[in-house]
Backbone bond lengths (Angstrom), bond angles and torsions (degrees), N, CA, C in turn:
res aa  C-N    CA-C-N  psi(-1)  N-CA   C-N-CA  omega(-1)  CA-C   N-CA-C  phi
1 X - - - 1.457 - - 1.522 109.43 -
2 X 1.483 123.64 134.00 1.274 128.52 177.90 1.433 107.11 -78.24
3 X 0.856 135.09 156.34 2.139 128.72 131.83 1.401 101.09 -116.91
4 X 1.723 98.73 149.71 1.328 94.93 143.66 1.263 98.21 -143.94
5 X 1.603 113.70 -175.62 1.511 115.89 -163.75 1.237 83.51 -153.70
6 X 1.473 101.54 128.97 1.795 139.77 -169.55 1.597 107.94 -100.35
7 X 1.210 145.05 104.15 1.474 117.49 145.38 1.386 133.14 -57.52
8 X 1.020 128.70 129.05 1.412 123.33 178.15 1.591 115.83 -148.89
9 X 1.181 103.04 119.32 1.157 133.21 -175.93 1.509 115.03 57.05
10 X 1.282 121.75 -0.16 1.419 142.07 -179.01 1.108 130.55 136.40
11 X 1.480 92.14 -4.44 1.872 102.33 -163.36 1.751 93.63 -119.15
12 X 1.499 113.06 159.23 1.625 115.60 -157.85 1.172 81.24 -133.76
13 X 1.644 94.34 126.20 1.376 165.53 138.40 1.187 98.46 -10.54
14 X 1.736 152.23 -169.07 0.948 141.78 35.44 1.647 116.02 -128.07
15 X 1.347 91.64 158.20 1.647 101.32 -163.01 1.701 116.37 -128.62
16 X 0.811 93.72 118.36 1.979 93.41 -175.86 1.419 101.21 -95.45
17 X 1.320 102.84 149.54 1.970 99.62 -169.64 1.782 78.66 -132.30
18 X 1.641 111.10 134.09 1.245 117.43 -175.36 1.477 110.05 -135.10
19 X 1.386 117.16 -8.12 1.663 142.95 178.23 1.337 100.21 -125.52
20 X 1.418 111.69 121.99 1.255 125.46 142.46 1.655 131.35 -39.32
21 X 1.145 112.57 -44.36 1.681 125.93 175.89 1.612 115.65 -78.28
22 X 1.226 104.47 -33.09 1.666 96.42 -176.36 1.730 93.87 -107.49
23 X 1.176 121.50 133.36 1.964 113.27 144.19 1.830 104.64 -145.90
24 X 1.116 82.45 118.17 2.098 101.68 147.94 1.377 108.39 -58.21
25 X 1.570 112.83 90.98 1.262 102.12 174.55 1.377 114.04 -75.90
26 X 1.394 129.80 -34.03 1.783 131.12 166.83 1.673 106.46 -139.09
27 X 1.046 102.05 148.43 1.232 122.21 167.59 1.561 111.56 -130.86
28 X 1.685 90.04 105.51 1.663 83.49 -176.71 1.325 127.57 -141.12
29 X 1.475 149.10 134.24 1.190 141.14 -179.11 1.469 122.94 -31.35
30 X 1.048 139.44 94.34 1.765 110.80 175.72 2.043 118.39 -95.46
31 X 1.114 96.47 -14.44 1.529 99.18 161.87 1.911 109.10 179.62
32 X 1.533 104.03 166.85 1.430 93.60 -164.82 1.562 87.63 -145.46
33 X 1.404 116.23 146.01 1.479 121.22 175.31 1.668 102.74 -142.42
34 X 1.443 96.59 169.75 1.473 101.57 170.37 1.301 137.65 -122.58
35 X 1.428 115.04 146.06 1.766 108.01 -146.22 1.700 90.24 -132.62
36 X 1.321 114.02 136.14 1.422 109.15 -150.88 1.542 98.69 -122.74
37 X 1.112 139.99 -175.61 1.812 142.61 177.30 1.251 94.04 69.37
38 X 1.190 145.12 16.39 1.543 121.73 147.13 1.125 140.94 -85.47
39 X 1.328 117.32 -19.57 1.889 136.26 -175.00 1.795 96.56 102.11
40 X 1.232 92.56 -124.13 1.495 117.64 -178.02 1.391 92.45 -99.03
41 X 1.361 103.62 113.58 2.033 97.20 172.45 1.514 116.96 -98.38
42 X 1.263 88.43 140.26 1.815 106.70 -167.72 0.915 112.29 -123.98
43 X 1.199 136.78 32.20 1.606 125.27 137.77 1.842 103.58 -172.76
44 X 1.214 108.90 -162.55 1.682 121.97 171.06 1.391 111.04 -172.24
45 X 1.329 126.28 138.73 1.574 136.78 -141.23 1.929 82.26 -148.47
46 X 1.680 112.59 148.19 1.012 109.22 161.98 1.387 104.95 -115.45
47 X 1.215 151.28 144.93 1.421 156.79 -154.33 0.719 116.00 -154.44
48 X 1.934 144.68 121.16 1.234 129.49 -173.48 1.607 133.49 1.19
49 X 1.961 92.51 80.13 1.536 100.49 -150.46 0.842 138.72 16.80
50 X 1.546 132.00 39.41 1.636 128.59 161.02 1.601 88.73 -103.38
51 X 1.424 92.27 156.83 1.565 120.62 175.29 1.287 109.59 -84.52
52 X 1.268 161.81 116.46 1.249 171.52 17.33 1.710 125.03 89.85
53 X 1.383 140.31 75.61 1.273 120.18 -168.74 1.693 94.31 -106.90
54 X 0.941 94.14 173.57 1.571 109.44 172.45 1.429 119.04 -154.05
55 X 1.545 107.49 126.85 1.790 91.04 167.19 1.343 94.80 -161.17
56 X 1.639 121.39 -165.01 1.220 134.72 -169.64 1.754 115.64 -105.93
57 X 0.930 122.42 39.18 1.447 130.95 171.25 1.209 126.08 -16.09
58 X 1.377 121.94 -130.34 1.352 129.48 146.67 1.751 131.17 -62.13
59 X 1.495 97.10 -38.26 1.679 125.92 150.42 1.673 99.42 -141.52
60 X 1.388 97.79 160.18 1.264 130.64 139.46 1.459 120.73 -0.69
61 X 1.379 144.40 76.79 1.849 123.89 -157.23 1.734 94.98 -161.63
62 X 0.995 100.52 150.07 1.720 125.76 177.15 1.333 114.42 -98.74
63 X 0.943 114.41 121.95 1.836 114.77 171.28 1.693 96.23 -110.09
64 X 1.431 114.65 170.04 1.389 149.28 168.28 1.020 123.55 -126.73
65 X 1.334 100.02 154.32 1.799 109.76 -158.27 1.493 115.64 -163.27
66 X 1.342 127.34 153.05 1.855 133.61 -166.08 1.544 92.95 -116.18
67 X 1.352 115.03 113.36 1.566 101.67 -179.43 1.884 87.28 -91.19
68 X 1.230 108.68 152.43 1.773 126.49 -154.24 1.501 101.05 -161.47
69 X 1.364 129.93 83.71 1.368 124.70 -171.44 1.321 115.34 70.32
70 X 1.103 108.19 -124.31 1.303 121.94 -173.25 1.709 115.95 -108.40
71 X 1.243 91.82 22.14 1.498 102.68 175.55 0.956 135.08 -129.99
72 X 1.647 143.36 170.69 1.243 109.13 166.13 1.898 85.73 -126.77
73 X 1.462 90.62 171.18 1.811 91.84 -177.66 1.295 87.17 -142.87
74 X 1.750 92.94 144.30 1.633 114.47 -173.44 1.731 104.12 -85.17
75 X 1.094 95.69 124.88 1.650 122.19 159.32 1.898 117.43 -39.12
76 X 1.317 87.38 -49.67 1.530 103.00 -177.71 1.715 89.30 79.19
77 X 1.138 137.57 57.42 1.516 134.50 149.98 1.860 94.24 -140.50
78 X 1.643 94.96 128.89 1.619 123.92 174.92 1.184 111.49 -100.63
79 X 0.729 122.39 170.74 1.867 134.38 161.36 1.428 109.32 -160.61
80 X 1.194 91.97 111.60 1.959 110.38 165.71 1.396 116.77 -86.95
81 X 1.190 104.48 122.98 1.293 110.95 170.52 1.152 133.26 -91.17
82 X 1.488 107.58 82.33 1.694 133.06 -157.98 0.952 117.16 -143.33
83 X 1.612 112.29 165.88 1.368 107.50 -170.88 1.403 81.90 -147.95
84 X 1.638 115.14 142.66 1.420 123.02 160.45 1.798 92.04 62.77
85 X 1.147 143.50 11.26 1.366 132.35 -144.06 1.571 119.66 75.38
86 X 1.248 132.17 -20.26 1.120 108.02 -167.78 1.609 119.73 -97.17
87 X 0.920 125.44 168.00 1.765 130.00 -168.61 1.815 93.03 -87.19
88 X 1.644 99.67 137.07 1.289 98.87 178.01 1.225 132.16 -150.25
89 X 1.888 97.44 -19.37 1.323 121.46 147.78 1.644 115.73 -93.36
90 X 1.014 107.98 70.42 1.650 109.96 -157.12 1.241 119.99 -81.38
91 X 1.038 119.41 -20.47 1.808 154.74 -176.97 1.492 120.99 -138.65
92 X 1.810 94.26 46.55 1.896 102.82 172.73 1.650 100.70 -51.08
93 X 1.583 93.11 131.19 2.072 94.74 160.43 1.478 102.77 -129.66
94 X 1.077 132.21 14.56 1.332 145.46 146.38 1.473 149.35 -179.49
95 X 0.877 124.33 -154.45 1.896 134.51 -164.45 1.222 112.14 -177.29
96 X 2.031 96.57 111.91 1.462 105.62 162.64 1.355 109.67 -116.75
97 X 1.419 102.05 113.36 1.446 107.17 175.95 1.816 97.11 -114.00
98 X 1.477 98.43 153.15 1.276 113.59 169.10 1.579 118.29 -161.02
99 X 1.474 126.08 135.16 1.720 108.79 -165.69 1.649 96.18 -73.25
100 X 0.998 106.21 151.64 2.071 139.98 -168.36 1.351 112.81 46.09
101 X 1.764 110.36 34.62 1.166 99.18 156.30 1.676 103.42 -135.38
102 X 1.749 104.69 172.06 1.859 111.65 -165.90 1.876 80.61 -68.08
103 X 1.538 93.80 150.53 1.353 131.46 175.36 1.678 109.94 -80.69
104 X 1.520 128.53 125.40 1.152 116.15 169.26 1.169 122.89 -158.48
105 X 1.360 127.46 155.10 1.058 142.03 -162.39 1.427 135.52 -123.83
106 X 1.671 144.15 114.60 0.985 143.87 166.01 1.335 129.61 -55.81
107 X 1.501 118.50 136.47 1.738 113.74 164.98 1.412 89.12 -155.13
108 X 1.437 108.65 147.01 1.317 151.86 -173.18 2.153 100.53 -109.39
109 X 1.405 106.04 108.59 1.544 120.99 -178.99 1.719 105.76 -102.81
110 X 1.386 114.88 103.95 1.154 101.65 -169.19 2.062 104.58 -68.36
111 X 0.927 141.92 -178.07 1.002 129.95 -173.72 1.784 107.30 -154.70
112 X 1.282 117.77 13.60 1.039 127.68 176.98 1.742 114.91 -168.50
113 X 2.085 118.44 135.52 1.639 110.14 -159.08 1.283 80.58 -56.18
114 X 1.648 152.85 -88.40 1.330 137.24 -143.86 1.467 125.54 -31.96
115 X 1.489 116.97 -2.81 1.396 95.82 -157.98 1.592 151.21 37.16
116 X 1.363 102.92 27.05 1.355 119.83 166.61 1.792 122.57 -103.34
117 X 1.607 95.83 19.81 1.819 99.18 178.13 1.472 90.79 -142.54
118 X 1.478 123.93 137.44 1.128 122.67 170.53 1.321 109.73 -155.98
119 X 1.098 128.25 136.39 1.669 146.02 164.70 1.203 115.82 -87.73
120 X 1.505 99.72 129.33 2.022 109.03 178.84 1.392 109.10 -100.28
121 X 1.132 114.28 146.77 1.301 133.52 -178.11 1.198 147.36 -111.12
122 X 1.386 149.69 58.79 1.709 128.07 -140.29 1.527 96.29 -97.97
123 X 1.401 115.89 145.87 1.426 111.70 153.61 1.394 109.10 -144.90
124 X 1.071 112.92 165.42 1.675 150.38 -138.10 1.540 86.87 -109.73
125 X 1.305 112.52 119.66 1.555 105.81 -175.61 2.012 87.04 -128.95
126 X 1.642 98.34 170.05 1.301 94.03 156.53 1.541 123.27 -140.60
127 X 1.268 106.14 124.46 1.479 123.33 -127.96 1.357 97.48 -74.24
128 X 1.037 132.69 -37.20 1.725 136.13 168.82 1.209 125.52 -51.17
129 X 1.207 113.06 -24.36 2.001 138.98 -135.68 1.838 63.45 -110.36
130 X 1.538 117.33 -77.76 1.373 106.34 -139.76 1.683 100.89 -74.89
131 X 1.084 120.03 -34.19 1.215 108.22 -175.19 1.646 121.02 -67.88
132 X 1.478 110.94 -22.58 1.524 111.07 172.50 1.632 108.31 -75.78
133 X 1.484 109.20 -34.84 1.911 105.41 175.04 1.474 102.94 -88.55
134 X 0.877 117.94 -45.87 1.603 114.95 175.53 2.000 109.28 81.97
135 X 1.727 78.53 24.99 2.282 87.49 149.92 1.457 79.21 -159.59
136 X 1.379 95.39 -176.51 1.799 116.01 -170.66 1.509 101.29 -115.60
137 X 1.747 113.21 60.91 0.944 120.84 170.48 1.676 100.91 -105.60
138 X 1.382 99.16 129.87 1.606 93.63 -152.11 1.594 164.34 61.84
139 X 1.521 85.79 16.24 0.943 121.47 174.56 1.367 133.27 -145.58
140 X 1.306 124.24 20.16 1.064 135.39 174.01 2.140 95.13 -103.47
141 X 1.150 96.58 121.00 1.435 100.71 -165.41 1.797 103.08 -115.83
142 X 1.093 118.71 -21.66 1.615 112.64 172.71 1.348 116.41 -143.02
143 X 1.382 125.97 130.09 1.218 131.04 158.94 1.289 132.62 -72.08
144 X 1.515 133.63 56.48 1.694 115.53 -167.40 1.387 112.45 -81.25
145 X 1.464 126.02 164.16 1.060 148.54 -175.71 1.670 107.57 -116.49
146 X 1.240 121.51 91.26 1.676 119.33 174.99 1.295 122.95 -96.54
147 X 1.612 91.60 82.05 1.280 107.54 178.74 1.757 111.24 -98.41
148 X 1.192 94.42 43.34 1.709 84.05 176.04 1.771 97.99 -124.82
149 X 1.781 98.98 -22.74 1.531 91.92 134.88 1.726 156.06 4.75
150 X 1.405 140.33 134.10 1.701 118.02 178.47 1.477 97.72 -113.22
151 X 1.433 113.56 -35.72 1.324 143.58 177.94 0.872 136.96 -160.01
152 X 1.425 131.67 110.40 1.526 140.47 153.58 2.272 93.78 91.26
153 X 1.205 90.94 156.95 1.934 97.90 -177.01 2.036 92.84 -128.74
154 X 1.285 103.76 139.81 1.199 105.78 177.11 1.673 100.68 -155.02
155 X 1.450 107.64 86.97 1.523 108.11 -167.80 1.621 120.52 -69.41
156 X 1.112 134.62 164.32 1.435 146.55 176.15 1.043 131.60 -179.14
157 X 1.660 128.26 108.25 1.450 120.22 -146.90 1.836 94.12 -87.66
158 X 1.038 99.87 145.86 1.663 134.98 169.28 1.108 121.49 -132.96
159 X 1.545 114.83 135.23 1.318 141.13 165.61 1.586 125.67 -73.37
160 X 1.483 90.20 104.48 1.828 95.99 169.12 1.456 105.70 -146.27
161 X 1.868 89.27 134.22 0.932 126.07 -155.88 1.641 134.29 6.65
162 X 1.500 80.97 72.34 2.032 98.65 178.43 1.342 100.53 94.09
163 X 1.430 122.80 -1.14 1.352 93.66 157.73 1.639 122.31 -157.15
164 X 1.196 114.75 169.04 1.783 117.78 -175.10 1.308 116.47 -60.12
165 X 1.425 119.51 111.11 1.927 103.66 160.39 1.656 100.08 -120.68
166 X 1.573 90.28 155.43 1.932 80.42 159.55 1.291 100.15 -104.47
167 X 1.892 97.92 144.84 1.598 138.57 -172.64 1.590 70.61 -93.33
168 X 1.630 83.10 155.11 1.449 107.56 167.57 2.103 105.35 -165.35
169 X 1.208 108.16 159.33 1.143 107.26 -173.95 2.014 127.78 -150.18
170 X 1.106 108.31 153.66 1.661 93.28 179.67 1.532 123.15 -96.34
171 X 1.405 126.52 153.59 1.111 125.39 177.58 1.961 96.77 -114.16
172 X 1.644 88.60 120.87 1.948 85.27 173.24 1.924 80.89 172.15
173 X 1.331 98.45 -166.33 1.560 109.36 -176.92 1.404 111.34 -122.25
174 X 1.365 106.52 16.94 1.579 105.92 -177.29 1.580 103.50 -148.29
175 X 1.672 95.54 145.03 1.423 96.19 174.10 2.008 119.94 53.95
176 X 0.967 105.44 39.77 1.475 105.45 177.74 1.672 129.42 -72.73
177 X 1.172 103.75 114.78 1.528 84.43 179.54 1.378 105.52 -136.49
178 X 1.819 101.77 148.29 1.955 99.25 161.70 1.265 99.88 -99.01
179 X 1.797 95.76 145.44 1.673 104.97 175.93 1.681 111.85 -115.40
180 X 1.184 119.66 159.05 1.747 107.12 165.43 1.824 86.69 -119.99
181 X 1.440 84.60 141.13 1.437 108.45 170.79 1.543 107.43 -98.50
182 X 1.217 124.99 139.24 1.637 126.93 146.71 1.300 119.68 -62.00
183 X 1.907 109.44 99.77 1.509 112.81 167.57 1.314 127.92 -41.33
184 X 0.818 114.34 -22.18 1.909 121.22 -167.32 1.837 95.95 -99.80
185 X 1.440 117.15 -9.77 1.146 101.65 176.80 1.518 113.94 -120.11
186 X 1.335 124.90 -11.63 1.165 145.05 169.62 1.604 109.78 -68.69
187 X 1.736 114.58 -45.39 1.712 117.85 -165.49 1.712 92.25 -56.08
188 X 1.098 135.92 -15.94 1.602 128.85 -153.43 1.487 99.88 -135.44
189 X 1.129 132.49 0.54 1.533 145.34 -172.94 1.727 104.66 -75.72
190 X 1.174 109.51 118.37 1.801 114.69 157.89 1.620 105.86 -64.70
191 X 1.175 122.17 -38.87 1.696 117.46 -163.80 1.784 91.53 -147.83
192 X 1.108 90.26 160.78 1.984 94.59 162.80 1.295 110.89 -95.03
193 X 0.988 113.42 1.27 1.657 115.64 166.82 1.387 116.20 -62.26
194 X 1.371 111.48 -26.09 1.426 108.21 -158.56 1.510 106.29 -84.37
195 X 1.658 107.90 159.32 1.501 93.57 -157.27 1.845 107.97 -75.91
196 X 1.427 112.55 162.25 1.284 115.47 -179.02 1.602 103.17 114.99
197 X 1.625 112.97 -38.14 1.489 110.35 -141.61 1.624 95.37 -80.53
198 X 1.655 123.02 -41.10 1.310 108.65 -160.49 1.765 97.69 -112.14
199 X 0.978 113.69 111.25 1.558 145.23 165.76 1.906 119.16 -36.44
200 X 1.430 91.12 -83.48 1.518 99.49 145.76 1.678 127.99 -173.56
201 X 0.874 125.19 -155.77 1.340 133.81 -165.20 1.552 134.20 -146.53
202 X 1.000 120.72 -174.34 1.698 120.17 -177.49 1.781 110.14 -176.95
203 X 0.808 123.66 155.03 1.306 134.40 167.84 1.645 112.82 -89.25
204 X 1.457 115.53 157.47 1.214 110.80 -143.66 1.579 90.01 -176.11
205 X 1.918 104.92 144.81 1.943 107.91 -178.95 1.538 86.18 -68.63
206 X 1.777 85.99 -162.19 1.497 104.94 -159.21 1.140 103.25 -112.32
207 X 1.745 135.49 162.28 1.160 135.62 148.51 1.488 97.62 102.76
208 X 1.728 116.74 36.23 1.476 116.10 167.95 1.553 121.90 -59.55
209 X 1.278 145.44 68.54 1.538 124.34 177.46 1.642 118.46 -51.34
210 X 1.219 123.43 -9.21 1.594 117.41 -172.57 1.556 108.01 -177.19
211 X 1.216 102.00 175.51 1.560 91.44 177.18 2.138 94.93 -151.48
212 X 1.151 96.03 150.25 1.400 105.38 -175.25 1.537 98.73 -142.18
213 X 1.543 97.35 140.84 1.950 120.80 166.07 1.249 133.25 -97.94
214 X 1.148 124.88 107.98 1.409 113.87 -157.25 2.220 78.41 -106.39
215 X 1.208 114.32 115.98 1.121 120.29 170.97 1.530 116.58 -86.48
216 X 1.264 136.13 -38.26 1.596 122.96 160.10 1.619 87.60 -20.68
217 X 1.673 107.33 -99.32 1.552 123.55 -154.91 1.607 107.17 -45.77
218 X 1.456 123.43 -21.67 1.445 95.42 -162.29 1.599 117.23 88.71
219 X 1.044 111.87 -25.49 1.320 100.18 163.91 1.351 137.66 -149.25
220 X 1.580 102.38 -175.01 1.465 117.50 -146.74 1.595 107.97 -92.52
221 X 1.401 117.11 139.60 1.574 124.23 -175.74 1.760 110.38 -112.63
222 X 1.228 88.91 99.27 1.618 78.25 178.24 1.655 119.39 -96.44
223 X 1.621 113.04 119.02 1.245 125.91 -143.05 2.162 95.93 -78.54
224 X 0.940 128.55 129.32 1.544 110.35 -165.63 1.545 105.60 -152.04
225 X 1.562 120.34 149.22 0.991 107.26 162.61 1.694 120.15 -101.51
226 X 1.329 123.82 170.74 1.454 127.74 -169.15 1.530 113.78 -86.98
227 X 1.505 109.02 -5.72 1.461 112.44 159.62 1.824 97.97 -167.11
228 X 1.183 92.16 172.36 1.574 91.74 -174.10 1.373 117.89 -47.52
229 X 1.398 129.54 111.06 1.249 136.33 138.37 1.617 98.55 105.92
230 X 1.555 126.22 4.02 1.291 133.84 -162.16 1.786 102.34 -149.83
231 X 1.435 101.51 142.27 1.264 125.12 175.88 1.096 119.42 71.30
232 X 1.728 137.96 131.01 1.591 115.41 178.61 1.944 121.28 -99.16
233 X 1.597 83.20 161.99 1.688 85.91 -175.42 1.773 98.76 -127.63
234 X 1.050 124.35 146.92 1.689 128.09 156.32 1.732 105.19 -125.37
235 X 1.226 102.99 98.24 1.411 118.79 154.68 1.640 122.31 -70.88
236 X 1.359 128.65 117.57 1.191 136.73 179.50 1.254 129.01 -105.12
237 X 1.298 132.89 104.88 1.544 128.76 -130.92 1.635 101.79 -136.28
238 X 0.894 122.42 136.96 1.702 132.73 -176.68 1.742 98.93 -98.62
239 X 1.444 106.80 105.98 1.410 117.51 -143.50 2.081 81.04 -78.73
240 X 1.224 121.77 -62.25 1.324 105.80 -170.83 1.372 125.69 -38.61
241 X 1.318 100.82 -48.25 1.289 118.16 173.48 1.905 116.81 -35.34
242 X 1.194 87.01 -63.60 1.450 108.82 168.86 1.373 119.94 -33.37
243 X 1.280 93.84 -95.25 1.867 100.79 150.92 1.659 123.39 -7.73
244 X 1.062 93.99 -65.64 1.928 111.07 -164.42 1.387 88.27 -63.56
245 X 0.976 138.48 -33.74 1.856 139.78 -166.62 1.549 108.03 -101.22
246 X 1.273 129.25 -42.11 1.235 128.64 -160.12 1.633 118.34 72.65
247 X 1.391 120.08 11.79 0.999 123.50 140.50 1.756 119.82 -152.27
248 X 1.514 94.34 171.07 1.727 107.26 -154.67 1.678 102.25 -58.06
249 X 1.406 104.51 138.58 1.539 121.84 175.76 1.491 98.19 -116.62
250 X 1.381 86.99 108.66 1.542 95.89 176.04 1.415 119.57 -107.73
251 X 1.347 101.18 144.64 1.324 113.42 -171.57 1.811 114.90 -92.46
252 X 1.047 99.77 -59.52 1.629 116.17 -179.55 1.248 109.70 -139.42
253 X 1.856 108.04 141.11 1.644 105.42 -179.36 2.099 97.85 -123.52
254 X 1.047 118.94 113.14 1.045 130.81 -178.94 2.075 102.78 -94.71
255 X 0.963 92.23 86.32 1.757 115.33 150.00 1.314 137.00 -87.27
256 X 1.942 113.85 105.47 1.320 141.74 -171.84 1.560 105.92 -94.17
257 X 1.379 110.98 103.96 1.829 95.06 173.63 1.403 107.98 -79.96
258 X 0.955 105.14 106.96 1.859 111.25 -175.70 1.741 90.49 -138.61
259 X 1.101 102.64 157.92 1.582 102.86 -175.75 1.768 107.94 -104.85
260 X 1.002 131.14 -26.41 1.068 141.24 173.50 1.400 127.40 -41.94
261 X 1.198 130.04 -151.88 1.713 126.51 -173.02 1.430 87.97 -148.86
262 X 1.722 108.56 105.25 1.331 110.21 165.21 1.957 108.81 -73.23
263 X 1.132 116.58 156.63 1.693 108.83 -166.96 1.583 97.62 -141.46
264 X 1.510 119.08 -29.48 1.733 106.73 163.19 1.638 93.62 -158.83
265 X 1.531 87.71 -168.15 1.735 115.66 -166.89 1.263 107.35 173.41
266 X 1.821 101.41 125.83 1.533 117.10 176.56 1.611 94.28 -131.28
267 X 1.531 104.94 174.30 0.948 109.02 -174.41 1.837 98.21 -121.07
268 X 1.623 118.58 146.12 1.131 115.07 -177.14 1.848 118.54 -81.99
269 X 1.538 99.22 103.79 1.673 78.63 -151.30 1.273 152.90 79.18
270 X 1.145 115.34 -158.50 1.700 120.81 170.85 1.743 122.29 -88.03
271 X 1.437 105.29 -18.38 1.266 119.64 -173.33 1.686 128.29 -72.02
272 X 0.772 157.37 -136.75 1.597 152.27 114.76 1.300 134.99 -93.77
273 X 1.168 102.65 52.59 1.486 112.04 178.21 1.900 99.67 -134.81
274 X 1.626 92.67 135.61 1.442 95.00 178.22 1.991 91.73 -131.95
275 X 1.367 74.82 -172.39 1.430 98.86 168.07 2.286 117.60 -140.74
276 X 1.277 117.72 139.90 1.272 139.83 163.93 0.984 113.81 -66.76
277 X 1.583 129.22 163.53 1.314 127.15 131.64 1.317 111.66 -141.49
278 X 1.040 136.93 169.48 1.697 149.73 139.73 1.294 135.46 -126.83
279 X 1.178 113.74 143.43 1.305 112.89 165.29 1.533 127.44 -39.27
280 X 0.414 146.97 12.25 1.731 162.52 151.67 1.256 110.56 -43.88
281 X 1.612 131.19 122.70 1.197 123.26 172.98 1.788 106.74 -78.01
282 X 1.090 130.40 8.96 1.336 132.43 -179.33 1.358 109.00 -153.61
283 X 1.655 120.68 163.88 1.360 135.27 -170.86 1.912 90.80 21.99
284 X 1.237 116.62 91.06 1.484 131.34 178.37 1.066 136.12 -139.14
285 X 1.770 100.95 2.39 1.629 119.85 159.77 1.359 120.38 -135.00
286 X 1.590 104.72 108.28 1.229 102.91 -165.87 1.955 121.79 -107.12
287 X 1.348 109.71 104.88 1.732 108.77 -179.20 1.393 96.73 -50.67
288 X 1.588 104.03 132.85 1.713 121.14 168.00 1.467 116.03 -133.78
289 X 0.989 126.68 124.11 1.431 148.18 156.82 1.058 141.42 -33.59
290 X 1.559 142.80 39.81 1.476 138.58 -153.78 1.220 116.48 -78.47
291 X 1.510 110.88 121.25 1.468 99.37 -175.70 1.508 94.51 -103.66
292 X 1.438 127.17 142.12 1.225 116.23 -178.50 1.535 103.75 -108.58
């Protein structure tokens, strides 16, 4: 196993190279600003180039955004995730969108004040419906229950071999696994338990907040922190590989000493430029640099 260790911009790097074919040569901050009306933001989706935030606000709601330099500029289009008024995606932890396949979405229900019991959730949204009303009144089309789950659902469709599943993954210190579900069997699913829905699986570290596909490479980024709820990690994983073993083949581990709670990461496009986020009510979107 190689390491090396990058400075960048002040904050240290380090990167283990464990594949010959894939390496993160840096992963690095290049500037960070702050974008406010979201709550605690929990994730970022890129979508027919708009920028994507998500967090828990007042409810559950999506904003849009033009990333433009070093900025991003608001659209001025929201989406609440409500029904009748009420909050329901209240605790989005992700978005798998993909064109000709069902649209869907993660939330995490805490189910106890400690926050040590929580129920996962996927539902079946329809992505036109909500973005032209801008709540999921009428458009919230499935309720699943992913209880086949260990912890927490954070969907993202990925490609294996010729075809779409949504990956999904747990956040905890035990027993971790990413799963791909069958879309075509999940859009109509009461639970992912039921048979058909989960495809297969792998074992995987701990402390996933999100998961992102970089399809050029083939592979999968699992967005993580380096201990509960603090410091960020990007694990880079050769998803077949994965698969074929039943546990994660990692390619590159990109470690940010930042103290914060990284919560997602997309990449802008095809290019090497992404974007961060955290929960942080300030400096909470951070432009990053991938050099591959």
């Amino acid at each position: 196993m190689k390491n090396t260790m990058v400075a960048a911009f002040g904050l240290c790097v380090f990167s283990s190279l464990i594949a010959s074919n894939f390496f993160v040569d840096k992963l690095e901050i290049s500037h960070t600003i702050s974008i406010d009306s979201l709550g605690a933001c929990q994730g970022v989706s890129f979508i027919d180039d708009k920028v994507l935030l998500y967090g828990d606000r007042d409810v559950g709601m999506i904003r849009e955004y033009v990333a433009k330099g070093d900025s991003l500029l608001y659209s001025g289009k929201e989406y609440r995730l409500t029904v009748d008024g009420q909050d329901v995606i209240n605790h989005p932890t992700g978005i798998a969108y993909q064109p000709g396949q069902p649209f869907f979405m993660g939330n995490s229900i805490r189910l106890n004040p400690e926050g040590t019991l929580w129920k996962a959730v996927i539902y079946r949204v329809d992505w036109a419906g909500l973005k032209k009303q801008g709540t999921l009144d009428g458009n919230l089309l499935k309720t699943i229950e992913d209880d086949a789950c260990i912890q927490g659902t954070r969907p993202e469709y990925v490609k294996y071999q010729g075809k779409w599943y949504v990956a999904t993954a747990d956040y905890g210190d035990k027993r971790n696994e990413v799963r791909l579900y069958d879309p075509e069997k999940l859009k109509n699913a009461e639970k992912t338990s039921e048979p058909g829905v989960l495809y297969k699986k792998f074992s995987c570290g701990p402390w996933v907040q999100n998961l992102h596909w970089i399809p050029e490479k083939g592979v999968l980024v699992l967005i993580q922190n380096q201990i509960e709820g603090r410091k960020w990690r990007f694990t880079f994983l050769d998803l077949e590989k994965s698969l074929a073993k039943g546990e994660a083949h990692v390619l590159s581990i990109q470690d940010i000493e930042k103290s914060d709670e990284l919560e997602g990461f997309t990449m802008l496009g095809k290019g090497q430029r992404g974007i961060a986020v955290t929960s942080s009510r300030r400096s909470n979107v951070h432009f990053v640099n991938v050099k591959f």
